[in-house]
VOGU-3710 file (C-alpha; in Angstrom, 3 decimals, decimal comma):
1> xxxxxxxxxx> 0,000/0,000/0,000  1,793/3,158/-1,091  0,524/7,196/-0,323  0,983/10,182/-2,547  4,547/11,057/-0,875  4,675/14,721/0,277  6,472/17,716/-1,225  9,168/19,190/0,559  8,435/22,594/-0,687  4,760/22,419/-0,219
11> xxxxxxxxxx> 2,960/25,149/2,185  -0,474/25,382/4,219  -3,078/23,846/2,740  -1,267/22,137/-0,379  -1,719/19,072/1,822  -5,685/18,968/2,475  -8,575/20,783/3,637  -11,247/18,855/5,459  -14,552/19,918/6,743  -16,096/17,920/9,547
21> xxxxxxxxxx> -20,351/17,919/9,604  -21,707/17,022/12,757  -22,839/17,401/16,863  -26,077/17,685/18,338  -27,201/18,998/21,558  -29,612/15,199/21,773  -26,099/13,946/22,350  -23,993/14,694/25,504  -20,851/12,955/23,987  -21,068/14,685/21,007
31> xxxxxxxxxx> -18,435/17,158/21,156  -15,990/14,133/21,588  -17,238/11,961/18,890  -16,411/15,181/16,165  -13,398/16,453/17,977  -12,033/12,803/17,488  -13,012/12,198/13,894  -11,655/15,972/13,152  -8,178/15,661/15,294  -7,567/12,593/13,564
41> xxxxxxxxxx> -7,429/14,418/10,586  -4,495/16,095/11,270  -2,832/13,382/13,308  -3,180/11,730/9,187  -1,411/14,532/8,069  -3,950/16,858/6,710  -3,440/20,355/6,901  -6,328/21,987/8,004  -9,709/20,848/9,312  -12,750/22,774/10,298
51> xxxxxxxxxx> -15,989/21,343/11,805  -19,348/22,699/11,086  -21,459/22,200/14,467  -24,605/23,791/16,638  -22,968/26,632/18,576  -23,078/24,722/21,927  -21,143/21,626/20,797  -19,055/23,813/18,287  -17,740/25,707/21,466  -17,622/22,484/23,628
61> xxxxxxxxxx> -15,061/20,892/20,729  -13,047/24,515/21,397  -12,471/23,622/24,801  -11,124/20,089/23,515  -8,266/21,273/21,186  -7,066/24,036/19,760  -6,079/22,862/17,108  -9,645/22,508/16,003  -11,664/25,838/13,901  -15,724/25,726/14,207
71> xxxxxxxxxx> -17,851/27,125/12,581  -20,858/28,065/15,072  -24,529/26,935/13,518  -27,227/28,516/15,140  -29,489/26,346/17,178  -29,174/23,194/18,836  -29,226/20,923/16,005  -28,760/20,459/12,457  -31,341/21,540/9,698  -32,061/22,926/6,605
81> xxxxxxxxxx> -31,596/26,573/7,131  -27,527/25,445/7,898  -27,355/23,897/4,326  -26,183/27,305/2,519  -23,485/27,985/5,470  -22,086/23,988/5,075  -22,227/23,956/1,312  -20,275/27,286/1,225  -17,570/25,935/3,646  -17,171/22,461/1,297
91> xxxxxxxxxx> -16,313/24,875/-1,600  -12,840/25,109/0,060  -12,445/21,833/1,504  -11,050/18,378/-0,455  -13,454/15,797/1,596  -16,424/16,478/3,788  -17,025/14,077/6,604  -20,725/13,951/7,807  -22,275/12,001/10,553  -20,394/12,082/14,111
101> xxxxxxxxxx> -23,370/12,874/16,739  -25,780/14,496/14,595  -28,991/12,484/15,981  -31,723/11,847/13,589  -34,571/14,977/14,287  -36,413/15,352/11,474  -35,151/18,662/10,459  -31,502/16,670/10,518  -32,661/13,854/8,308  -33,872/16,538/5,965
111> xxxxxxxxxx> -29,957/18,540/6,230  -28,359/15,121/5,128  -30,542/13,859/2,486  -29,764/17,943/1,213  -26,221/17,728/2,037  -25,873/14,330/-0,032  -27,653/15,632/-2,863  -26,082/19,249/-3,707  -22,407/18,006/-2,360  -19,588/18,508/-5,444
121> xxxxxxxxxx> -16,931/16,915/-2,773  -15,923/13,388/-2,051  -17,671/12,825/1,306  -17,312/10,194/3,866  -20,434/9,171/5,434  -20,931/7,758/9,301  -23,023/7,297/12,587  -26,266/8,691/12,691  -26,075/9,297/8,715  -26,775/5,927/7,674
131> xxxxxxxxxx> -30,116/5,519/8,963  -30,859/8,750/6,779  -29,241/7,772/3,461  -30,133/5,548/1,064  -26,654/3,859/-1,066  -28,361/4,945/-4,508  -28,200/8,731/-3,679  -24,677/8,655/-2,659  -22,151/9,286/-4,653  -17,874/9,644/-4,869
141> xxxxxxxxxx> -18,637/8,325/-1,005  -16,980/6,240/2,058  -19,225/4,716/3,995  -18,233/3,319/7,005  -20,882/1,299/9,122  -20,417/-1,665/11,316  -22,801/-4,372/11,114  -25,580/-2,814/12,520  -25,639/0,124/10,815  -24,829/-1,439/7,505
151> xxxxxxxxxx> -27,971/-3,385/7,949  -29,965/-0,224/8,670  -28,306/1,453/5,187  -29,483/-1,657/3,505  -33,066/-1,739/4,850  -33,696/1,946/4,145  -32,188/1,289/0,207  -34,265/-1,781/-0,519  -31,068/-4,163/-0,408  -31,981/-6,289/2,493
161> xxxxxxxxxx> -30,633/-9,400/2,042  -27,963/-8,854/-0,876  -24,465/-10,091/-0,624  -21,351/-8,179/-1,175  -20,847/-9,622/-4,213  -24,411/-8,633/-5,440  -23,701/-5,258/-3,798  -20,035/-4,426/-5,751  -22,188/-3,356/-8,946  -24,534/-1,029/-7,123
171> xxxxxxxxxx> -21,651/1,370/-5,438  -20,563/2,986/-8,602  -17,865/5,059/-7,381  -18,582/4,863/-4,128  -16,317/2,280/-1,279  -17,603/0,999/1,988  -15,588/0,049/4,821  -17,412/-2,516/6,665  -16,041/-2,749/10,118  -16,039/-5,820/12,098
181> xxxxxxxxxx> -13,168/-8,068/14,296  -11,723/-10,419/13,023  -12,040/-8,749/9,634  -12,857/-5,415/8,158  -13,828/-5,732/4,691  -12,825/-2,681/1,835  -15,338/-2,535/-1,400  -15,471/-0,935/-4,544  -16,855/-1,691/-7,269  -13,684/-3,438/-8,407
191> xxxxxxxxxx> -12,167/-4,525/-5,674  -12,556/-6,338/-1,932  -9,877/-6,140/0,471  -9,902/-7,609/3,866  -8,285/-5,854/7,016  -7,528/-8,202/10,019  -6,135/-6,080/12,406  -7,724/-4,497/15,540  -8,788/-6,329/18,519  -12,152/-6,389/20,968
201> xxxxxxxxxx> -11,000/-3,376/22,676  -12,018/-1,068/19,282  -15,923/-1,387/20,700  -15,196/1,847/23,061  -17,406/4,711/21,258  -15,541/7,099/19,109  -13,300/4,621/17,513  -15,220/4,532/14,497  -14,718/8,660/14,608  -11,000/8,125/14,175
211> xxxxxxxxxx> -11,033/5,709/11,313  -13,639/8,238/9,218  -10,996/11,099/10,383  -7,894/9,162/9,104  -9,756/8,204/5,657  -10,532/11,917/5,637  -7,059/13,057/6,124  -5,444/10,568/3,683  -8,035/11,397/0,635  -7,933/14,684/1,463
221> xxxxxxxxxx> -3,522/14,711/0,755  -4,555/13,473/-2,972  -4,769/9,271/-2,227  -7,515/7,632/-4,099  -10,283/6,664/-1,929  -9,673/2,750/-1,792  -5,987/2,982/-1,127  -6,740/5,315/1,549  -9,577/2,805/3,521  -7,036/-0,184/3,253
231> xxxxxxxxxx> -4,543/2,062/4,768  -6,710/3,855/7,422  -7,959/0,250/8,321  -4,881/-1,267/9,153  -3,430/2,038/11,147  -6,570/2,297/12,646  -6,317/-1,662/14,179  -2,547/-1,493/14,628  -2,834/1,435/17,115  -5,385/-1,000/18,851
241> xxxxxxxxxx> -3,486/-3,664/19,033  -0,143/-1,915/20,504  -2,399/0,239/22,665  -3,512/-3,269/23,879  -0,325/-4,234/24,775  0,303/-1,349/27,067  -3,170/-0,381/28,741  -4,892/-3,631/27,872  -8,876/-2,993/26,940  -9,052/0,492/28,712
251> xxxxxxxxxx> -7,935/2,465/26,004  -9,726/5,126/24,645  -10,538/7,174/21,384  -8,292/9,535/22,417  -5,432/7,599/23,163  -5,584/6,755/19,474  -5,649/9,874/17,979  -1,958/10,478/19,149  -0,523/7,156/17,938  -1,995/7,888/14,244
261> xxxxxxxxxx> 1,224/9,498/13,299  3,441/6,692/14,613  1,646/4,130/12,354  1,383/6,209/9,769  4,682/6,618/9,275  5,804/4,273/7,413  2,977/4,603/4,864  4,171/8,225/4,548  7,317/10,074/2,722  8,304/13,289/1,229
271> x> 9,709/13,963/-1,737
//
């Protein structure tokens, strides 16, 4: 698995822009679950991330980094009157990431299936979002689900029941990243890759956040969208397994987010 390699001589922002879509005030860990997804962004490599949130949570994820720009949406959820704001923010990003504690009011559900529809920017799609979207309106996507959620995206497109071989045709350009232990499985339309790293310990909450954010961060520095899942995958499960090692099944989200450039490494070089 080979990354773009860096250039020596590039400056800020040559190496990715990434917007971050998410929060609700219906969730309390909220702030965390973005902050996560959006700091692992940068711990990829990315240059710049910015997270579009309800002005409670956006100023909750302040107090987590600061490292991390908001922009402040009115109100305590998402909804349609944020859509202009969010669309005009993708304009200057590479990827958009939507999903991370966004709940599923109605007036949400209605943002995302908008969101989906007008985006021009690969996008990588988790959480809450897939019991909003169907796979047919997506497009130049990641999805990421785990098992559960991958059978709620498949109930709410009519697909109940189809295999991954019967579902390769149907993505088009998109890739899903189904997670699971022992295996993770990477499809495209092309292609199925399986990921075996990881370990039990990945069920704490907001390790799903960090492998959307590393995805994010790696398309966003010009890698093609499969070559960065297989990647992220693997990174994502080795920093489980060597966290393992240390603090055995207490790690956190967190404690992942700063081994990402460790693992990374070696994927990574400048030129």
């Amino acid at each position: 698995m080979r990354l773009k390699p860096r250039k020596k001589t590039s400056h800020k922002g040559q190496n990715g822009r990434v917007l971050v879509v998410g929060g609700s005030v219906d969730y309390v860990g909220a702030p965390t679950f973005v902050g996560q997804a959006a700091l692992a962004v940068i711990r990829s490599g990315a240059d710049l991330v910015t997270i579009a949130a309800p002005e409670k949570v956006a100023w909750a994820i302040n107090c987590i980094s600061p490292d991390l720009m908001t922009r402040k949406l009115p109100g305590d959820f998402l909804q349609a009157k944020h859509l202009k704001t969010v669309l005009a923010l993708a304009k200057n990003a590479d990827v958009v990431v939507v999903g991370n504690g966004i709940g599923l009011r109605p007036q949400t559900q209605t943002f995302v299936k908008q969101l989906v529809k007008k985006l021009k920017k690969p996008l990588i799609i988790d959480a809450d979002a897939f019991k909003i979207v169907k796979l047919q309106e997506v497009r130049n996507a990641v999805l990421t689900p785990h098992g559960g959620e991958f059978g709620i995206l498949l109930k709410n497109s009519k697909l109940k029941g189809k295999s991954i071989k019967q579902l390769q045709p149907l993505l088009k350009d998109n890739v899903l990243v189904l997670k699971g232990h022992p295996r993770t499985l990477i499809v495209s339309k092309n292609a199925i890759a399986e990921n075996a790293t990881g370990n039990a310990g990945m069920t704490h909450g907001g390790t799903g956040d960090v492998l959307a954010g590393i995805i994010a961060g790696l398309i966003a520095q010009g890698n093609d969208a499969f070559t960065s899942c297989k990647v992220a995958t693997y990174v994502n499960g080795r920093i489980g397994e060597l966290l393992y090692k240390r603090m055995g099944f207490g790690y956190l989200a967190s404690d992942m987010v700063k081994e990402i450039p460790f693992a990374l490494r070696k994927f990574q070089k400048q030129v």
